[in-house]
Each structure stands twice: as C-alpha cells, then as structure tokens.
C-alpha positions as CSV (number, residue, x, y, z in Angstrom):
1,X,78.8,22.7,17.1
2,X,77.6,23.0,20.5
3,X,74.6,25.7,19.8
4,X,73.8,23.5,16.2
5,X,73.2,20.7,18.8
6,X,71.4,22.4,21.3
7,X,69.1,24.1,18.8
8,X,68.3,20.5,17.2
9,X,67.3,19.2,20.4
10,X,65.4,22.2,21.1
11,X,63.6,21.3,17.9
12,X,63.1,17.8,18.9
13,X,61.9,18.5,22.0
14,X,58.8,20.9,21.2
15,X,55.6,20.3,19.0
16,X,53.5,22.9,19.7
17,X,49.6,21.8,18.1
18,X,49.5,23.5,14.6
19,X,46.7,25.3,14.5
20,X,46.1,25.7,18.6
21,X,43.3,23.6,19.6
22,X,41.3,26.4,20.7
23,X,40.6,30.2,20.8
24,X,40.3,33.3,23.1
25,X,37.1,35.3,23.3
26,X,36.6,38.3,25.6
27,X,33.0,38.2,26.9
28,X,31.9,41.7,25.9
29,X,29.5,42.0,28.8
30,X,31.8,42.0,31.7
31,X,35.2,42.0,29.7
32,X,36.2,38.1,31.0
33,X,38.5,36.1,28.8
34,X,37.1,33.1,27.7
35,X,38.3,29.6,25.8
36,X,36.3,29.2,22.0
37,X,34.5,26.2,22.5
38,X,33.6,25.6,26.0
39,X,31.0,26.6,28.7
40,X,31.7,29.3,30.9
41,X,32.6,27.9,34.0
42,X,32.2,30.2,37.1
43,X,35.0,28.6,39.2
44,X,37.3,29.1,36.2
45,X,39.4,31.7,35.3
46,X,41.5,32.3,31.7
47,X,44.2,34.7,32.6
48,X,47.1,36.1,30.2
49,X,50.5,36.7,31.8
50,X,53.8,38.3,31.1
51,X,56.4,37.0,31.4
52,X,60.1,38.0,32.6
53,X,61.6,37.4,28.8
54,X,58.9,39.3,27.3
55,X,56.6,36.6,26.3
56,X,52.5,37.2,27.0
57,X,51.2,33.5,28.2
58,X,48.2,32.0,28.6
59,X,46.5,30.0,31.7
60,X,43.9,28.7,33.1
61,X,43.2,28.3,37.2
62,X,40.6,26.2,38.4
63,X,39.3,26.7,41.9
64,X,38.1,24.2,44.9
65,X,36.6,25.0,47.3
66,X,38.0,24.9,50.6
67,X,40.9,22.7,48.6
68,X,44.4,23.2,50.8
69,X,46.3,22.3,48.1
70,X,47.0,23.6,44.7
71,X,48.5,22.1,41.7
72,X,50.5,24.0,39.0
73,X,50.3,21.8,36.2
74,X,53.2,21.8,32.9
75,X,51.4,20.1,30.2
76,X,53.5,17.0,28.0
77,X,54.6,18.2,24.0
78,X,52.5,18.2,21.5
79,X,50.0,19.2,23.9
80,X,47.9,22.7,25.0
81,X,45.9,24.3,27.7
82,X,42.7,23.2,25.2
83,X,43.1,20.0,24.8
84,X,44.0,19.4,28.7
85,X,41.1,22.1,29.6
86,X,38.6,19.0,30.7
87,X,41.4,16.9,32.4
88,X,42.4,19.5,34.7
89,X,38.7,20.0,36.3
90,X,38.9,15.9,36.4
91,X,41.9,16.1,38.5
92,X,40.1,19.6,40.4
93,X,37.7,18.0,41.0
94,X,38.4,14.0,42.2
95,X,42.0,15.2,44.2
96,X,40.1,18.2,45.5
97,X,42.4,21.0,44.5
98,X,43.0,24.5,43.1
99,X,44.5,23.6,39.8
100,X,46.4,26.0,37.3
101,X,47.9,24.7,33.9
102,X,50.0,27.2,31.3
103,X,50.7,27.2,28.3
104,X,54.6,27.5,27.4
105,X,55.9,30.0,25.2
106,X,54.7,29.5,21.4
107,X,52.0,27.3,22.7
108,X,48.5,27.3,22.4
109,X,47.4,31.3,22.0
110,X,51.1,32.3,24.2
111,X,53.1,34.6,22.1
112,X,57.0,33.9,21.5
113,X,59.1,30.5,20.4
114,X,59.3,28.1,22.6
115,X,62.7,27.4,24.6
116,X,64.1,25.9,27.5
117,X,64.8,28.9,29.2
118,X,61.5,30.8,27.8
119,X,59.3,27.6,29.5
120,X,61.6,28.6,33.0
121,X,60.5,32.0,32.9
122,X,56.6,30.9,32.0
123,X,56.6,28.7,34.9
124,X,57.9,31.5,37.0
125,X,55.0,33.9,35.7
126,X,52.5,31.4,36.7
127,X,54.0,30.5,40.3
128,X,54.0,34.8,40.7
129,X,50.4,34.6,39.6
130,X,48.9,32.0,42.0
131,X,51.1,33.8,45.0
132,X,50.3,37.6,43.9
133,X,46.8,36.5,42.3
134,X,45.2,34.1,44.2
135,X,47.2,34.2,48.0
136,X,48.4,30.3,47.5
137,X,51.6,29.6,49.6
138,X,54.7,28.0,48.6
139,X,53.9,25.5,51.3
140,X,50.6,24.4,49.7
141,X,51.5,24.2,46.2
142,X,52.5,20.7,44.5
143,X,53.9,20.7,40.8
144,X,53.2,18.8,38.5
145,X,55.1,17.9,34.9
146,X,54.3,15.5,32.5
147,X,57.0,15.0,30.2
148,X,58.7,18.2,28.8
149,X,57.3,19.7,31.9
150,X,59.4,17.8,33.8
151,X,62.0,20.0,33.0
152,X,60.5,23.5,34.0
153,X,59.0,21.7,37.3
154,X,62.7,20.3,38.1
155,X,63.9,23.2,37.5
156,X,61.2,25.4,39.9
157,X,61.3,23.1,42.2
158,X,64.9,23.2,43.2
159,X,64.9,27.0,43.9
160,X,61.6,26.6,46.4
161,X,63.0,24.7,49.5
162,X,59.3,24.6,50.9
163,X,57.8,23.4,48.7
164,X,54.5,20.8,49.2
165,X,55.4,17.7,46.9
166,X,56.7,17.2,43.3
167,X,55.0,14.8,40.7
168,X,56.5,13.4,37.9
169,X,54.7,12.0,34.7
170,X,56.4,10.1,32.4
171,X,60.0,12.5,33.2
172,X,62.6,12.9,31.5
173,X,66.2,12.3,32.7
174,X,67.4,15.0,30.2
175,X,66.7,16.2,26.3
176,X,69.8,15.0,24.5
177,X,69.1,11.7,27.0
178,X,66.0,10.9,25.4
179,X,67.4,10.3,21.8
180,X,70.9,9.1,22.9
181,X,71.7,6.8,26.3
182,X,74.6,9.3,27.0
183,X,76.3,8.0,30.6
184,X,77.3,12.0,31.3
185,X,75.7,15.0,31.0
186,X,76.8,17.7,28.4
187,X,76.9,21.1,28.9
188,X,74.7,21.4,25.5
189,X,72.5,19.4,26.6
190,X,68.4,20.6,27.9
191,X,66.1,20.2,30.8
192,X,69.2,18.4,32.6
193,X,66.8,16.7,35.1
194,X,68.8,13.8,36.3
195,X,71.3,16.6,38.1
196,X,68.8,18.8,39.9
197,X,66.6,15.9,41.2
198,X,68.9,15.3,44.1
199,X,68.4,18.8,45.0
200,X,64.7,18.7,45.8
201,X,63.8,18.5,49.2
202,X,60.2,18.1,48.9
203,X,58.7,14.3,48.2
204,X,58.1,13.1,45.1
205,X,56.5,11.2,43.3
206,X,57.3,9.6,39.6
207,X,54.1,7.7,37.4
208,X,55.8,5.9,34.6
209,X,54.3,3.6,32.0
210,X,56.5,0.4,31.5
211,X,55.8,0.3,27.5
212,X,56.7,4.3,27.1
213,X,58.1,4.1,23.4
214,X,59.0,7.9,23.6
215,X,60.7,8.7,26.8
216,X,61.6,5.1,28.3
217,X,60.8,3.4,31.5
218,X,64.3,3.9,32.7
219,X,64.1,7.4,32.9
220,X,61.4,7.6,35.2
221,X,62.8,5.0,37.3
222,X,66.2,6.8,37.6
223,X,64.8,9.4,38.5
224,X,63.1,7.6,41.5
225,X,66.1,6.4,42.7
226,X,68.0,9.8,42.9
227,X,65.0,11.9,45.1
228,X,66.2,12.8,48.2
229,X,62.7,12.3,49.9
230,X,60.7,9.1,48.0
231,X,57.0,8.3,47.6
232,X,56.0,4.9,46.3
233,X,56.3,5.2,42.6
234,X,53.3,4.0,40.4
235,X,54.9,1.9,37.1
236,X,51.9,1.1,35.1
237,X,52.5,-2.1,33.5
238,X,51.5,-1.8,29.8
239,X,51.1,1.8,29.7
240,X,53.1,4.1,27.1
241,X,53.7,7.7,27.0
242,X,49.8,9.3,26.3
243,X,47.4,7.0,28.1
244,X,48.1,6.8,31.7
245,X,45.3,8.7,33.0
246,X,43.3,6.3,31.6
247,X,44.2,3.5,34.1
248,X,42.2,3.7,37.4
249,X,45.5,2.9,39.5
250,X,46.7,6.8,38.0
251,X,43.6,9.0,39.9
252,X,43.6,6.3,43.1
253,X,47.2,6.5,43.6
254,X,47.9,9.9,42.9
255,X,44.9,11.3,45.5
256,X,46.5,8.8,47.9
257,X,49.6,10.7,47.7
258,X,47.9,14.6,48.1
259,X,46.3,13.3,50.7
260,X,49.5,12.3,52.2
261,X,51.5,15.2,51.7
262,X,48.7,17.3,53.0
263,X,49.6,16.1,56.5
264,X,52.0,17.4,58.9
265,X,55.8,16.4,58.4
266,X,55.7,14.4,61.6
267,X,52.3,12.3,60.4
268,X,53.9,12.2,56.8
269,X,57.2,10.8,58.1
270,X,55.2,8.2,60.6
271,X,52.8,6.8,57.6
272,X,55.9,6.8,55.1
273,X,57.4,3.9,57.6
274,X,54.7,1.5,56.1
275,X,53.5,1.1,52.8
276,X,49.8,0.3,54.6
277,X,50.3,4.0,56.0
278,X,46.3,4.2,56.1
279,X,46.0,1.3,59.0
280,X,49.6,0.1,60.4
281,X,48.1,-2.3,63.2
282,X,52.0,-3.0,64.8
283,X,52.4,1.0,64.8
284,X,48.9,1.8,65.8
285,X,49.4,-0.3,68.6
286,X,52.6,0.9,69.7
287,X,51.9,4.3,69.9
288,X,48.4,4.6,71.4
289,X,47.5,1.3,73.2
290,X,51.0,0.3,74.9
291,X,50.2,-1.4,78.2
292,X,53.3,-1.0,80.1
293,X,53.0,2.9,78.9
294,X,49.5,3.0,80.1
295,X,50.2,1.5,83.4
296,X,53.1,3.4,84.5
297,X,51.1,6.8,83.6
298,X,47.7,6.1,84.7
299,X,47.4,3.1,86.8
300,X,50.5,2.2,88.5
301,X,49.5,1.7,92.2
302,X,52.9,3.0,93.7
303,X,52.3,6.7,92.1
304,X,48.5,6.7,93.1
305,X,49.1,5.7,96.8
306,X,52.0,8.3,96.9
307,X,49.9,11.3,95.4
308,X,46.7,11.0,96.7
309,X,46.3,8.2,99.1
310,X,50.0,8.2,101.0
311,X,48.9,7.4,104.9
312,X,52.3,9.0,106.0
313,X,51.7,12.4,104.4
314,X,48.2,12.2,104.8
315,X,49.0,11.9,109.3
316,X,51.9,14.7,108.6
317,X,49.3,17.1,107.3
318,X,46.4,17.1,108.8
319,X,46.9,15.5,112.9
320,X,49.2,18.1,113.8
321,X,47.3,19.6,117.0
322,X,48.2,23.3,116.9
323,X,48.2,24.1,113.2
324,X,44.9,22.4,112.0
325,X,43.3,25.7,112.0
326,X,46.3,26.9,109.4
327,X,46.2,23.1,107.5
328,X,42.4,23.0,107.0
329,X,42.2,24.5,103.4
330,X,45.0,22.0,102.2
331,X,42.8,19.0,101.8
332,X,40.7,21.1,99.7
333,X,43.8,21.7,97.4
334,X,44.8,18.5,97.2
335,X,41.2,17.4,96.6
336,X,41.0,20.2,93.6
337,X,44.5,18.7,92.5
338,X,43.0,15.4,90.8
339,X,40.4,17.0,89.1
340,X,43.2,19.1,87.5
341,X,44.9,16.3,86.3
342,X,41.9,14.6,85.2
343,X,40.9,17.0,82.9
344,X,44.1,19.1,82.1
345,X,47.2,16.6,82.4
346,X,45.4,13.4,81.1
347,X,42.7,14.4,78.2
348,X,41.8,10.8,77.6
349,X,39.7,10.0,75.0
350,X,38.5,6.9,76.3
351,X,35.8,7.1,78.8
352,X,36.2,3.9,80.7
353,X,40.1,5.0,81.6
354,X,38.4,8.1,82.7
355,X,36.1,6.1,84.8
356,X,38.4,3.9,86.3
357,X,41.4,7.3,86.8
358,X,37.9,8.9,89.2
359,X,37.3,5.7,91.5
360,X,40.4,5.5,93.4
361,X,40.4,9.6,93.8
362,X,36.6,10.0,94.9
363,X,38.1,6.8,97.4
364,X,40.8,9.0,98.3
365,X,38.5,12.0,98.3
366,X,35.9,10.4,101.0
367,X,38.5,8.5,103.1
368,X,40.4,12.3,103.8
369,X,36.7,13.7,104.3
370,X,36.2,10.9,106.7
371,X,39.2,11.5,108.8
372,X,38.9,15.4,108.7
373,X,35.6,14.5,110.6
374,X,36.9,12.2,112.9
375,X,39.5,14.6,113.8
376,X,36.9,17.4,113.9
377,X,35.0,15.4,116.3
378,X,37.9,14.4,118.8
379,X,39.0,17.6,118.5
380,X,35.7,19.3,119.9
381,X,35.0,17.0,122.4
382,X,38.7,17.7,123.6
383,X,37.5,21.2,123.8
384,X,34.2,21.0,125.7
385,X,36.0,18.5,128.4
386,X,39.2,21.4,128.5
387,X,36.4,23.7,129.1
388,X,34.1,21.6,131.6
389,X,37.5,21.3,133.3
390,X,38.3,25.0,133.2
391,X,34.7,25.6,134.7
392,X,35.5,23.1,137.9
393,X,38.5,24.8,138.6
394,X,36.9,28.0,138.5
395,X,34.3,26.4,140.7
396,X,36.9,25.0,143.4
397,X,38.6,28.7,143.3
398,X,35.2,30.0,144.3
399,X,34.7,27.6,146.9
400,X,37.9,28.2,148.5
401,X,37.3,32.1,148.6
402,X,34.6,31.2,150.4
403,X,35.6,28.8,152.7
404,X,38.5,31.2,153.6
C-alpha cells in the first residue's frame, strides 16, 4: 500500500512539458551545444551532465562578471530549462550573479523518469559541475527552489553546512502534504521538507503568494517559522502559484537579500537586528559616533597630560645632571611615539579629529624642545664658568710658584 501511495504522489507531483519546449543543436563549427530557438549567447553555456543514477541531464550556466555569488536554480513542475531560459539572465543579470538552472530527470531534453530521488542526484550533478567546472565555492553559492524544487534544494542544502543562503519559492512542506493537511509526516511520503528545514544553517529566505491555489500560503509560512537562521519573508498579497516574478516587490526584495548575505557574518548579523538594515540611525550612532567612547580614547585630558605632557616625568628624564648626555635621544623617541599612534593606533577617518589629536602633541613637541634648550643653555654656561674657574686657579697656582 505504501509504494501504491508513494508512486501516486510521485505521479502527482511531476508534469514534465509534453513535447519539451525546446531543442538541442550542436553548432558544427566549434562543436558547442546550443538551445533550438534562441540567440547564441557568449556568456552562456548548455552543458549535459551525468548523473550518479545513470541519468544524462541537461543545464544551462549563465555567467557575470565579476558576480561573487552564484545561484543554482530548481525550476517549479510543469516547467523546463526553455521556457525559464530568458528568466534566468533577468535574474543574472538585475541580482548580478552566476546563474545555473537544470533540468530534472525526464525533463526538458534530460534522459530518465523523473523521481524524488533521481531529482537528488540531478541536483548533486549540477552542484559537482559549478565546483569541478566552473571553481564556485560552497561558500558563494545560494540555492534556489521554486516549488518541486524545494525539495531537492532542502534536501542539498542540509548536507552543505556552508553554504551562502537558501531561497524558497512558493515551497512545499511535503508531497503527500500538498493534497492532504496530514499533522505527521509518513514514511511514504516525498520531498519531506518541513523536517530538514530545521537542519539548515544557512539563512533563508521564503517568497509566497497569499492566493497560491496549488501549494497554499501555509506552507510557505511554516516553513518560515521552522528556519534556524530567518530573513524577512516576502508574502505577496494576491499572488498565486505562477506569477510572482511579475510583482516588482519579487526582484527588489530578493536583490536586497543577495546583497545581504554577500556580507560578512558579523555585518549580516549586525544589519539583521533592524529591518532598516541599510541605514539604522540608533546603531549607526552607537557604534561609530559614541561621545563618551570618543573622549576617553582620543581626547580625555588625564591620558594626554600623562603620555605626552606629564611635568613629573618630563623633570625625571631630562634635568638629571650627569646622564643628559645618555637621556638626550629619549625626547626624540617620545617625540616619534605620537606620530606612531597618529597614524598606526588611531587611523581616523575624520580629518578634523586628526587635526585636533596633532595640536596638543606639536604643543607638547615644542614645549620639550623649548626646555631641552633651556637646559642646553644653562648647562653650557655652567661649563664655560667651571672652566673660567678652572683657568683662575691654574692662574693662582702659577702665581704662587712664582712668588715662592
């Protein structure tokens, strides 16, 4: 009973376009595959790809150039690499990414049935493909699955622990779900979504139309709420199962998010805080403009007296009589120690701070050259009367020779 139902979901859940919507032509002049019925594109390549079950699929990888990101696209049912062809260099080209899409098993010009476990293994072939192929890291890649594809992006996903983000179009929380509102899940059952979403550990994000009259609203939402590491969700009010692209919240929203996940972890965690990630005044001003911060660092008087200007230090190291020949260089060091600080410790980026930071240590600078020549200057003139003096007692020591 089990494997009748499993096999009549199986049947519900695929619709491969009969005939495919397109053709494949090998150019005979340099031996490139092509697509019937478009233009030659020379940042597009039509590839064929075996698979680990024995299947031959198709693809097609669109490159961008000097795009950091990659999307591996699984296509919705009824659906195949030609009649998406022109939607994925829209998306290559507005979100600024390397884009492959597949065709599954049975679809399009790929040889075999389609399965659940045949579209796992096609997803795998075209994962190996953009690593082996074209040099994309796990890191870099976000997947994408629009309905069906849900499942074989789920099901990817959970087994790459670094990966770049998830998206979810109009997903499903599992096959048997969509016809029945079952509250467990059977073993039977296919593309059991709603139990490996908690396992991904990348973020995600779910676009759901809220007038879906194939896969409901619910699902999408449910989905939402179980992902261990949330985006904002886009729910497109009005839109059903085949026309979200068409809204101009879809495009806007989903390059918001690349461009988010595109960030460092640290940046991606700060901006997630605030749904105005793009300018948080309260955080902005926190972090990089906090006066009490500012002073203590740059400006607190106590500090600046002690490092450069300190009178008590300043007497200890350069009046002591018999080792100012030895102590001479030191003001030099401490003079080269500011300029150190200026430009290595404390990069500022604001020039005015910088301004303000040099005033009190040229002050400092001139009032330590001022007393080094003061000192200089008592100093010699202690040694010319020390010498006078010497030459009078020499004098007197003559005299008295004499005398005697």
């Amino acid at each position: 009973m089990g494997g009748v139902t499993s096999s009549m979901a199986a049947k519900f859940a695929f619709f491969p376009p009969n005939p495919p919507s397109y053709k494949l032509i090998t150019d005979e002049t340099n031996g490139l595959l092509l697509l019937g019925h478009f233009p030659h594109r020379e940042n597009v390549d039509i590839l064929r790809l075996p698979t680990r079950r024995g299947t031959e699929i198709v693809a097609v990888y669109v490159r961008y150039p000097m795009a950091t990101s990659t999307l591996l696209y699984s296509h919705g049912n009824a659906a195949d690499i030609g009649q998406m062809y022109e939607l994925f260099i829209e998306l290559s080209i507005h979100l600024r990414v390397n884009l492959m899409g597949y065709d599954y098993s049975g679809y399009g010009q790929s040889t075999g049935k389609p399965s659940e476990h045949n579209t796992y293994s096609d997803i795998e072939a075209a994962y190996k493909c953009l690593e082996e192929c074209y040099g994309a890291k796990q890191e870099n890649i976000i997947l994408y699955g629009q309905s069906v594809g849900s499942g074989p992006t789920l099901d990817l996903a959970v087994r790459l622990p670094r990966l770049r983000a998830v998206v979810l179009h109009s997903p499903i929380l599992s096959g048997l779900r969509v016809m029945y509102p079952v509250k467990r899940t059977y073993w039977f059952d296919i593309y059991k979504n709603i139990d490996k979403i908690p396992l991904v550990k990348c973020p995600v994000l779910v676009i759901h139309g809220t007038s879906d009259e194939v896969v409901d609203f619910s699902h999408g939402k449910q989905l939402w709420e179980l992902c261990q590491e949330k985006y904002e969700p886009l729910w497109l009010k009005g839109g059903n199962h085949c026309n979200l692209e068409l809204y101009p919240e879809y495009l806007r929203h989903l390059k918001k998010f690349i461009l988010t996940v595109e960030k460092s972890p640290s940046q991606r965690n700060t901006s997630r805080r605030s749904t105005d990630w793009i300018e948080p005044p309260r955080r902005s001003t926190d972090c990089f403009e906090t006066p009490r911060r500012s002073t203590d660092r740059f400006d607190c008087p106590r500090k600046s007296t002690d490092r450069f200007d300190g009178p008590r230090r300043s007497t200890d190291h350069f009046d002591g009589p018999r080792k100012s020949t030895d102590r001479r260089e030191k003001p030099r060091k401490s003079t080269d120690r500011p300029e150190k600080l200026k430009f290595q410790e404390y990069k500022f980026t604001n020039i005015e701070k910088l301004e303000k930071f040099r005033v009190p240590c040229d002050q400092s600078e001139r009032s330590q050259r001022s007393r080094r020549s003061v000192e200089f200057n008592e100093k010699s003139r202690k040694s010319i009367d020390h010498q006078l003096e010497r030459g009078r007692k020499s004098v007197d020591w003559l005299d008295r020779i004499r005398i005697g």
